[in-house]
PQR file with spaces between the fields and no chain letter, atoms N, CA, C, O and H, PARSE charges and radii, in Angstrom:
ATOM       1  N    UNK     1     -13.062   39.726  -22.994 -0.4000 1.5000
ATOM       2  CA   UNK     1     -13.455   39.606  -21.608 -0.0000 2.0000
ATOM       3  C    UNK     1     -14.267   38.337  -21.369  0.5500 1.7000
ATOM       4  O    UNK     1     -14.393   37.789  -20.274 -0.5500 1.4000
ATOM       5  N    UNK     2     -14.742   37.983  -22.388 -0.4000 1.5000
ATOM       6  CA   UNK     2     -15.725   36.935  -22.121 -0.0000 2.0000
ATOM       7  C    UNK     2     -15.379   35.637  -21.983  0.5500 1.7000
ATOM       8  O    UNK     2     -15.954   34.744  -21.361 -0.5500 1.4000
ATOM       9  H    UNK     2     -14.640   38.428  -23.277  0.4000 1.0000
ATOM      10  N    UNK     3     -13.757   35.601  -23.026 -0.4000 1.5000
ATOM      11  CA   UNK     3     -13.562   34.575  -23.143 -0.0000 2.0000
ATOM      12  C    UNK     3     -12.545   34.154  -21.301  0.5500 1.7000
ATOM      13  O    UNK     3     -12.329   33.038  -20.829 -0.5500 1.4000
ATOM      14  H    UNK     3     -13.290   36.326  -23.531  0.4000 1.0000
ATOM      15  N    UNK     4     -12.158   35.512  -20.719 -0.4000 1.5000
ATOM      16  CA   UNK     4     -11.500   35.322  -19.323 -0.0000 2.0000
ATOM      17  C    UNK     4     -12.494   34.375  -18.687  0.5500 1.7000
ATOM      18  O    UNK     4     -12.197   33.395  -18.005 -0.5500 1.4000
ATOM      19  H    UNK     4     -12.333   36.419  -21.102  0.4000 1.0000
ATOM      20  N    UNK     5     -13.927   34.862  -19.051 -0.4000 1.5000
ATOM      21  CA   UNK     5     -14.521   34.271  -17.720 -0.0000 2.0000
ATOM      22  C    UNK     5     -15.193   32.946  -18.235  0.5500 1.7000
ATOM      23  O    UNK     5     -15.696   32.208  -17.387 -0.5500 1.4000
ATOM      24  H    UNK     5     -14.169   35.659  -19.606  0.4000 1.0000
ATOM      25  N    UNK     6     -15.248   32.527  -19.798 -0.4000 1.5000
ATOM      26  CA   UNK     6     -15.146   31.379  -19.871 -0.0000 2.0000
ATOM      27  C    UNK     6     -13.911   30.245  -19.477  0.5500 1.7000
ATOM      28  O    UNK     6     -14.149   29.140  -18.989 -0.5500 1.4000
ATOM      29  H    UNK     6     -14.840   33.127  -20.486  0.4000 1.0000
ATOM      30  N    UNK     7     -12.634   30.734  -19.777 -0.4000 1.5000
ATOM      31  CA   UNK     7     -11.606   29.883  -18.925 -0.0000 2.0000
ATOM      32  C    UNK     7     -11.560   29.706  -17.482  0.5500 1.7000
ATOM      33  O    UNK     7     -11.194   28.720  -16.842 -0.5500 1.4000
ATOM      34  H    UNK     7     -12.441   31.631  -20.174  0.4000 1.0000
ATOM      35  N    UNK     8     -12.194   31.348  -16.896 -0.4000 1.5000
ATOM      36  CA   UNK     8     -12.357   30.826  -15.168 -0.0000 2.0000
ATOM      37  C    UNK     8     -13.159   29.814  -14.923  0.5500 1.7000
ATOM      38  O    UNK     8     -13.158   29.107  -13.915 -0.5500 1.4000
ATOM      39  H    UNK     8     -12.492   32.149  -17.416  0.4000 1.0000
ATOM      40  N    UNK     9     -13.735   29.754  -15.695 -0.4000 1.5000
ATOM      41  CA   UNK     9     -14.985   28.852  -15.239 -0.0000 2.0000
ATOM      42  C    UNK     9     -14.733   27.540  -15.831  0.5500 1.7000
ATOM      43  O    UNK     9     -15.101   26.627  -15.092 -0.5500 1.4000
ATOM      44  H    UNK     9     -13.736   30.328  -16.514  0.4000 1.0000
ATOM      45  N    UNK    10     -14.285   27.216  -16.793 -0.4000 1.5000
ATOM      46  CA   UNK    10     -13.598   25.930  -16.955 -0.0000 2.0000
ATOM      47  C    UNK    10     -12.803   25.715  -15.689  0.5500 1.7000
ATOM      48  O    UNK    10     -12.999   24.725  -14.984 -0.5500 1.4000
ATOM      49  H    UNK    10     -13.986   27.957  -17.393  0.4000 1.0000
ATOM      50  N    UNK    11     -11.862   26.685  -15.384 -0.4000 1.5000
ATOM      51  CA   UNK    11     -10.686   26.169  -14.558 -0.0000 2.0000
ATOM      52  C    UNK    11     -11.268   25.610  -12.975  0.5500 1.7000
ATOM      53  O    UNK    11     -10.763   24.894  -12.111 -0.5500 1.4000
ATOM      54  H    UNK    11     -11.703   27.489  -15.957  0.4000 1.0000
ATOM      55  N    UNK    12     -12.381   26.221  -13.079 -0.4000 1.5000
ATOM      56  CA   UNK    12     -13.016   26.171  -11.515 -0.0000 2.0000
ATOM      57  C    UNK    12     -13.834   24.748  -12.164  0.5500 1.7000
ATOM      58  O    UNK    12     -13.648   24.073  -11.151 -0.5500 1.4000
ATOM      59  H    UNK    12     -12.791   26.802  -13.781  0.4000 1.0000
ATOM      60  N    UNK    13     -14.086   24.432  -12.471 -0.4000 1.5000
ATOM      61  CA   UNK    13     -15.006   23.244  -12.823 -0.0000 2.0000
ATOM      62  C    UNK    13     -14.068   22.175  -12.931  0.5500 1.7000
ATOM      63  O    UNK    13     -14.208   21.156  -12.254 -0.5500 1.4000
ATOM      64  H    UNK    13     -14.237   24.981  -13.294  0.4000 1.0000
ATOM      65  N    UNK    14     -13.112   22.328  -13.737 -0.4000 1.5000
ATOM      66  CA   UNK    14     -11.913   21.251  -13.641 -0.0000 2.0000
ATOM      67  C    UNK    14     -11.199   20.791  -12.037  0.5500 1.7000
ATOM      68  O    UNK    14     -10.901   19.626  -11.775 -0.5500 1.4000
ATOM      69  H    UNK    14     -12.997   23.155  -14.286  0.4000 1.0000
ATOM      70  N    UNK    15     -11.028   21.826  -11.176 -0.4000 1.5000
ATOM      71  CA   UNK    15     -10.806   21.737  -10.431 -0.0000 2.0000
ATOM      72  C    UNK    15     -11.850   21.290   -9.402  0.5500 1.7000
ATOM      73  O    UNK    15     -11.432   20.446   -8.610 -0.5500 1.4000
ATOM      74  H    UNK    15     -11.270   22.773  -11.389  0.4000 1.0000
ATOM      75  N    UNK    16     -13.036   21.655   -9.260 -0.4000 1.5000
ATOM      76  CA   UNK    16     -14.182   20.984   -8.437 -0.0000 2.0000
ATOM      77  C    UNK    16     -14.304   19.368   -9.177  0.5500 1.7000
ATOM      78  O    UNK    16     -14.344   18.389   -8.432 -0.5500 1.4000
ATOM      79  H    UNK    16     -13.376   22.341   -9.903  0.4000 1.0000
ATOM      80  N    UNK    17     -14.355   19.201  -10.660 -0.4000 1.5000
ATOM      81  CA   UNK    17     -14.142   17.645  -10.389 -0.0000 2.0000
ATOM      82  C    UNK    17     -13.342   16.920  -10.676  0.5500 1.7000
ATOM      83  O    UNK    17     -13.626   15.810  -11.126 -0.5500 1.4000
ATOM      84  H    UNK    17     -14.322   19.997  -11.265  0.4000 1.0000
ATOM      85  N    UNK    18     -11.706   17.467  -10.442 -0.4000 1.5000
ATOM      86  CA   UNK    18     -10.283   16.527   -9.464 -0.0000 2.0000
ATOM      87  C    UNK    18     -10.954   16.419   -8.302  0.5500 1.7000
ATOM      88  O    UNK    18     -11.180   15.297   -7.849 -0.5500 1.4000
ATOM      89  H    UNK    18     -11.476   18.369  -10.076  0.4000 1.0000
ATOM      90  N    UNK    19     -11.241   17.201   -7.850 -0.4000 1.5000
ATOM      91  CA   UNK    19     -11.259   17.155   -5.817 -0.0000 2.0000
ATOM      92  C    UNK    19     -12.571   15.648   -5.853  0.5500 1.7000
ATOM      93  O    UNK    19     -12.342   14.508   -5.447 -0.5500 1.4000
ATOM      94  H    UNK    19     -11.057   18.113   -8.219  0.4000 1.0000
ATOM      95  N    UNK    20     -14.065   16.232   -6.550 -0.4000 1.5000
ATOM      96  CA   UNK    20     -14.430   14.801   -6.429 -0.0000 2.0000
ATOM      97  C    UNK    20     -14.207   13.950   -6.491  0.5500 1.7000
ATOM      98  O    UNK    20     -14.441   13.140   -5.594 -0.5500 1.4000
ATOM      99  H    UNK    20     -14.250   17.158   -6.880  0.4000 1.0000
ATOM     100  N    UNK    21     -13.553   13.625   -7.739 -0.4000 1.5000
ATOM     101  CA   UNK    21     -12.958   12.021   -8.207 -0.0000 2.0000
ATOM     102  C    UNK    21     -11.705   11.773   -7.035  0.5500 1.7000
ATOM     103  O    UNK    21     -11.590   10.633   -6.585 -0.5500 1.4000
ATOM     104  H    UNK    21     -13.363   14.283   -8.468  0.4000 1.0000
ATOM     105  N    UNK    22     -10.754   12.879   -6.543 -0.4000 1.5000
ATOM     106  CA   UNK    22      -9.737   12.752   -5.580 -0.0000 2.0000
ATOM     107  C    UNK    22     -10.530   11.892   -4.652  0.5500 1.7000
ATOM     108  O    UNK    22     -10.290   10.689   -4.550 -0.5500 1.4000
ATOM     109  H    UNK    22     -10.848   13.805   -6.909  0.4000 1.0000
ATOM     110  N    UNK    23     -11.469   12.490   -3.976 -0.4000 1.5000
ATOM     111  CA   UNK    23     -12.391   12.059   -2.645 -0.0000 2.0000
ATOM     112  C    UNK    23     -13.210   10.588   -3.213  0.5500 1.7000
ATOM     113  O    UNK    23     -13.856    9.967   -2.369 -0.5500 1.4000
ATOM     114  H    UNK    23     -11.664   13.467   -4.058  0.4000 1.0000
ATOM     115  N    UNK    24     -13.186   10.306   -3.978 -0.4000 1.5000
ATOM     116  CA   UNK    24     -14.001    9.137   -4.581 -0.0000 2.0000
ATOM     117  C    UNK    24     -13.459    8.210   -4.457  0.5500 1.7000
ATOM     118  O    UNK    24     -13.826    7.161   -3.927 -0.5500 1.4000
ATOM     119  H    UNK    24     -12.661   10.810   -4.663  0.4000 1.0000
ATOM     120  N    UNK    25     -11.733    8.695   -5.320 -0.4000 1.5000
ATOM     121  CA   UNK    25     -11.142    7.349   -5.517 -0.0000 2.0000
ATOM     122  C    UNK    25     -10.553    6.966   -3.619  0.5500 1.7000
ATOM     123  O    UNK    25     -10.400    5.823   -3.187 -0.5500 1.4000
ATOM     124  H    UNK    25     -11.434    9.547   -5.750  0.4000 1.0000
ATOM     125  N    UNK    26     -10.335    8.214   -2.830 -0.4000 1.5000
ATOM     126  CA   UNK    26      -9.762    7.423   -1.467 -0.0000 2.0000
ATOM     127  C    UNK    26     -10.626    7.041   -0.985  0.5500 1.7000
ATOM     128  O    UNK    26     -10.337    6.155   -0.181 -0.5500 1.4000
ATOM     129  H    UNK    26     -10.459    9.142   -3.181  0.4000 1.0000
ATOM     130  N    UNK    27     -11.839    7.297   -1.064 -0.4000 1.5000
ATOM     131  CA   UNK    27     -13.545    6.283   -0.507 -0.0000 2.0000
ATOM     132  C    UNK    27     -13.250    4.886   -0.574  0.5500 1.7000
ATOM     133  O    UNK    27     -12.951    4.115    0.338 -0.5500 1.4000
ATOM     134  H    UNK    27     -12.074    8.017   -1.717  0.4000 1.0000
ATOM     135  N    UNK    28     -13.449    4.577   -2.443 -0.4000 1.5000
ATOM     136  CA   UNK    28     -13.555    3.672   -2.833 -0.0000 2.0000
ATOM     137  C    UNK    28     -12.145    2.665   -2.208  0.5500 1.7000
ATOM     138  O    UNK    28     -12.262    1.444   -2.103 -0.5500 1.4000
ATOM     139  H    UNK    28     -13.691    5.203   -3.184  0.4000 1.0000
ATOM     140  N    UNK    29     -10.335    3.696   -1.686 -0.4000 1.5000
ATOM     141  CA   UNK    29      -9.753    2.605   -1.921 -0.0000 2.0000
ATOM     142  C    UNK    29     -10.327    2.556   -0.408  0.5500 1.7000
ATOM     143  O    UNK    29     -11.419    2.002   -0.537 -0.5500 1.4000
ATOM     144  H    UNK    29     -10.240    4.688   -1.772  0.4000 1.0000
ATOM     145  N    UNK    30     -10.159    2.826    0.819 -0.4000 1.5000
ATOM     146  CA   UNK    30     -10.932    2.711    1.830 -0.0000 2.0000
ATOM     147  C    UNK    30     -11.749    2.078    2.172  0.5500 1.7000
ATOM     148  O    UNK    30     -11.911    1.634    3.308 -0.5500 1.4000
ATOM     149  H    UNK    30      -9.272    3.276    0.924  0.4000 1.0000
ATOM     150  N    UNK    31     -12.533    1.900    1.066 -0.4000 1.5000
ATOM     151  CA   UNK    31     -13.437    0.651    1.678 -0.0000 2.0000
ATOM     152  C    UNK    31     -13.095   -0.758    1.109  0.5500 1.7000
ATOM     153  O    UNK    31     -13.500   -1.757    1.703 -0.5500 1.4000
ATOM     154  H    UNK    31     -12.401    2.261    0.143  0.4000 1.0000
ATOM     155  N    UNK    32     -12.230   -0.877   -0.227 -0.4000 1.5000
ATOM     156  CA   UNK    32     -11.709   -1.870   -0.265 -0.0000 2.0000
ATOM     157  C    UNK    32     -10.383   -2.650    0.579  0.5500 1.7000
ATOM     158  O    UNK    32     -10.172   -3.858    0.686 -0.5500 1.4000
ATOM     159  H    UNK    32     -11.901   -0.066   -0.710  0.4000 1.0000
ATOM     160  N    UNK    33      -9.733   -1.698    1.028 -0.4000 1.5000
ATOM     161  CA   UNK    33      -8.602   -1.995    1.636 -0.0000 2.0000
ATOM     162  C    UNK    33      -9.409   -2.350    3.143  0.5500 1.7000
ATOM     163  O    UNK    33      -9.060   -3.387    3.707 -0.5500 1.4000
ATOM     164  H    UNK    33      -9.904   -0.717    0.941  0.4000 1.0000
ATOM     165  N    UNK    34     -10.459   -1.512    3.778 -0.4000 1.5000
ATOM     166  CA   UNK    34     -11.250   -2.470    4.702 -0.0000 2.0000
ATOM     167  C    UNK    34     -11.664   -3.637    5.201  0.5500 1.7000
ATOM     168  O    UNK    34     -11.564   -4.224    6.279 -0.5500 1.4000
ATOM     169  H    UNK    34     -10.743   -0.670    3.319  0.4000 1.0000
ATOM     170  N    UNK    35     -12.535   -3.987    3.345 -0.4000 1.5000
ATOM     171  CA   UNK    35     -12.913   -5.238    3.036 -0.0000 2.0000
ATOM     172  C    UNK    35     -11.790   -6.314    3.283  0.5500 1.7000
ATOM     173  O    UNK    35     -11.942   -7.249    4.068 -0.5500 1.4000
ATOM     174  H    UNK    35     -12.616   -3.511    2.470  0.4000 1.0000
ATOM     175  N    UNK    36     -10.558   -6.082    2.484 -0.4000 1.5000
ATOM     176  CA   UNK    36      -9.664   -6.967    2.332 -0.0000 2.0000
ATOM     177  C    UNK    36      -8.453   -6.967    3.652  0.5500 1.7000
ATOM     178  O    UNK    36      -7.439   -7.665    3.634 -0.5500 1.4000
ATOM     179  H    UNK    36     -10.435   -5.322    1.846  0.4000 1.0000
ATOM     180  N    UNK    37      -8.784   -6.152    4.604 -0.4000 1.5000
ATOM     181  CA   UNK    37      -7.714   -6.498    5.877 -0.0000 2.0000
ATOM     182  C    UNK    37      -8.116   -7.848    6.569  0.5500 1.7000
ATOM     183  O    UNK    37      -9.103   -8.558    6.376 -0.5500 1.4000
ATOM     184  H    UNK    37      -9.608   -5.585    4.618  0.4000 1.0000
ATOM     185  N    UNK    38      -6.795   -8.029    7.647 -0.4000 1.5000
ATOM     186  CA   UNK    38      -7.109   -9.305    7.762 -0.0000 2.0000
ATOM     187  C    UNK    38      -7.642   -8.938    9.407  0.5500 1.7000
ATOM     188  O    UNK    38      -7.092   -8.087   10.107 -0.5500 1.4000
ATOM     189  H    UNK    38      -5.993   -7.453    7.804  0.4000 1.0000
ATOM     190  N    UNK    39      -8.352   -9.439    9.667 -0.4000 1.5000
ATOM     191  CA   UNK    39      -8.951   -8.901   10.795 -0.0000 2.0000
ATOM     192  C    UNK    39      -8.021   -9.514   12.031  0.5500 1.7000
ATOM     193  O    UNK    39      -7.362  -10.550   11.944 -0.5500 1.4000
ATOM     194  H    UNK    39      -8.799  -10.129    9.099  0.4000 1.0000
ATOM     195  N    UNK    40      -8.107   -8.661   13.193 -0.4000 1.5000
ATOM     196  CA   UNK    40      -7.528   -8.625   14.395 -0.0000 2.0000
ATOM     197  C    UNK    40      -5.935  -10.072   13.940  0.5500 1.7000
ATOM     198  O    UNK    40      -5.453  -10.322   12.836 -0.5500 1.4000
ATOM     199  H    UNK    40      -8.642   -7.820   13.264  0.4000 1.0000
ATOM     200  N    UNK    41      -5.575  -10.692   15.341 -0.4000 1.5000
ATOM     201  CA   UNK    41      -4.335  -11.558   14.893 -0.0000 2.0000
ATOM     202  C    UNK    41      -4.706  -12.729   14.217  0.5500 1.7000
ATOM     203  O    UNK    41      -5.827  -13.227   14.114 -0.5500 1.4000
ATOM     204  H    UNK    41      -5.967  -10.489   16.238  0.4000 1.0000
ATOM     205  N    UNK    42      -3.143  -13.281   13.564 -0.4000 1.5000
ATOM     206  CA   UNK    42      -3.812  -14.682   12.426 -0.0000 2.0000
ATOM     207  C    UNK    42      -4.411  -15.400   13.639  0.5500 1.7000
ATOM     208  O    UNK    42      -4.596  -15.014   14.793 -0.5500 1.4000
ATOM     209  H    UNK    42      -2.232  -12.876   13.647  0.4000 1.0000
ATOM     210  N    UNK    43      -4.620  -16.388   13.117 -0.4000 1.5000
ATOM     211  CA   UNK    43      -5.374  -17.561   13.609 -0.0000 2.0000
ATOM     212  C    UNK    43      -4.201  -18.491   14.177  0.5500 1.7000
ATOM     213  O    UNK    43      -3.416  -18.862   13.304 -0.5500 1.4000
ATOM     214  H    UNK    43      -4.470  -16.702   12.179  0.4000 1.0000
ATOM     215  N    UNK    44      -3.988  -18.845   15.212 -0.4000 1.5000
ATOM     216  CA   UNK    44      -3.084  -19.863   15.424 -0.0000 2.0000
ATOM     217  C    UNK    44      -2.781  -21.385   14.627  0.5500 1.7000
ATOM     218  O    UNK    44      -3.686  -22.219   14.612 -0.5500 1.4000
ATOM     219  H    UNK    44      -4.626  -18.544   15.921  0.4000 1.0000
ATOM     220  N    UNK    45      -1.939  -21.572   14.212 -0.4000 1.5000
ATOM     221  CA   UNK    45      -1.749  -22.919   13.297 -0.0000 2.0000
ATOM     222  C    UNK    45      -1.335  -23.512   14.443  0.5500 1.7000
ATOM     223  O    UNK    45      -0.623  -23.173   15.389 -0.5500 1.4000
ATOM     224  H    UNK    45      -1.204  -20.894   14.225  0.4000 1.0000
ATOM     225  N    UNK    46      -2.258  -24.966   13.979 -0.4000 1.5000
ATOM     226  CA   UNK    46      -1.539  -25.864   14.892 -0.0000 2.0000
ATOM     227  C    UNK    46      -0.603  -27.029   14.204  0.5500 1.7000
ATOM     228  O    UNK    46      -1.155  -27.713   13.342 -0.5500 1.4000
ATOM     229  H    UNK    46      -2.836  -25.241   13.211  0.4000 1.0000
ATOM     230  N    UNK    47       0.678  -27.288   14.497 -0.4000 1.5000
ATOM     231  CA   UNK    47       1.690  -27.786   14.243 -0.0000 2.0000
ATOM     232  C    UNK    47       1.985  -28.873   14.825  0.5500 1.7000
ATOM     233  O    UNK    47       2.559  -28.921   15.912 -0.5500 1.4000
ATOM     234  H    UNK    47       1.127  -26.732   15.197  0.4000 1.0000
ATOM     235  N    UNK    48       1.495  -30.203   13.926 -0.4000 1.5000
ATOM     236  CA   UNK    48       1.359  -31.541   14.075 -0.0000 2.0000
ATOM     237  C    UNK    48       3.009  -32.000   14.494  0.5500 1.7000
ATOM     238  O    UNK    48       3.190  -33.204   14.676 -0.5500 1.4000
ATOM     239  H    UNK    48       1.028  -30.164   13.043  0.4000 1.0000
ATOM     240  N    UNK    49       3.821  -31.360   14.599 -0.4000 1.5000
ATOM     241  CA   UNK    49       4.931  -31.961   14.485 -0.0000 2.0000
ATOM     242  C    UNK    49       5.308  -31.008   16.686  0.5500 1.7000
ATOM     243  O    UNK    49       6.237  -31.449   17.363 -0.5500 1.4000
ATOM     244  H    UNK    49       3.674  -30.382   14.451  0.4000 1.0000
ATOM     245  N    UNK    50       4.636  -30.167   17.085 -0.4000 1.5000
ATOM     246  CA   UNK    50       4.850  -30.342   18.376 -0.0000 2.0000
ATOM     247  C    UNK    50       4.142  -30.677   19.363  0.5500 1.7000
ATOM     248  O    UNK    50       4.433  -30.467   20.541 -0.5500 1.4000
ATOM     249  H    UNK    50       3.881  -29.808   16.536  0.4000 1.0000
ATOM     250  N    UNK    51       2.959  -31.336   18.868 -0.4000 1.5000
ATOM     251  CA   UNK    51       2.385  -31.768   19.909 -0.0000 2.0000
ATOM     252  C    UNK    51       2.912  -33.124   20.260  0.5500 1.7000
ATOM     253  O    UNK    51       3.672  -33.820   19.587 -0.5500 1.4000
ATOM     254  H    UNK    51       2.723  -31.506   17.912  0.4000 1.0000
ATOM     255  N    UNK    52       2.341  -33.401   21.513 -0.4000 1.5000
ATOM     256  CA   UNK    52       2.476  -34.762   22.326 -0.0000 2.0000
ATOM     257  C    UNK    52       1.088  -35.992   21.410  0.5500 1.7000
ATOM     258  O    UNK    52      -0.051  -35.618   21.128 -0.5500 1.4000
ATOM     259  H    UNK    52       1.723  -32.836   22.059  0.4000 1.0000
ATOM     260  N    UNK    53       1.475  -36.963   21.219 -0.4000 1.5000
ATOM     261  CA   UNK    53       1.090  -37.751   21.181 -0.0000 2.0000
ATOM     262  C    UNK    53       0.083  -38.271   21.791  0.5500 1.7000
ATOM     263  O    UNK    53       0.601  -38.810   22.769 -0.5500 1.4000
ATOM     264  H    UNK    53       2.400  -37.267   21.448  0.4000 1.0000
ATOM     265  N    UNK    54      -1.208  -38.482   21.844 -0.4000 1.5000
ATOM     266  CA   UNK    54      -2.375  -39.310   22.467 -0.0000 2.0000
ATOM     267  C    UNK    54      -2.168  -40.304   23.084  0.5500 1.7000
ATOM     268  O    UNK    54      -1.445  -41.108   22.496 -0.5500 1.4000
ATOM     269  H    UNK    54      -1.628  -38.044   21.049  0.4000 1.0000
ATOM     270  N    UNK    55      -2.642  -40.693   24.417 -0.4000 1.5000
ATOM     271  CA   UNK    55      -1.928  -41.793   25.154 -0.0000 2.0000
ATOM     272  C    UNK    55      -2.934  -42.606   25.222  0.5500 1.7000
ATOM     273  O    UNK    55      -2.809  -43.699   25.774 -0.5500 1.4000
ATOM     274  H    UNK    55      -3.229  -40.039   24.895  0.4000 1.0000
């Protein structure tokens, strides 16, 4: 009997820390994938080849 409720209790512990590390690792990618977006639209390039010429 004892040893049932030593495996429950492994199994419940194993399982409480998947779910942390689960919740950790989508934190962590979350805030990196944050960090690294590119914010709102690119930046306009300007393209020496359509502008007009300086008069």
């Amino acid at each position: 009997m004892a040893i049932l409720a030593l495996l429950g209790l492994g199994f419940m512990f194993s399982v409480v820390l998947f779910a942390v590390l689960a919740v950790g690792g989508l934190l962590l990618w979350g805030w990196f994938w944050w960090k690294t977006r590119k914010g709102g639209k690119p930046a306009k390039v300007e393209n020496p080849q359509t502008e007009t010429p300086a008069r």
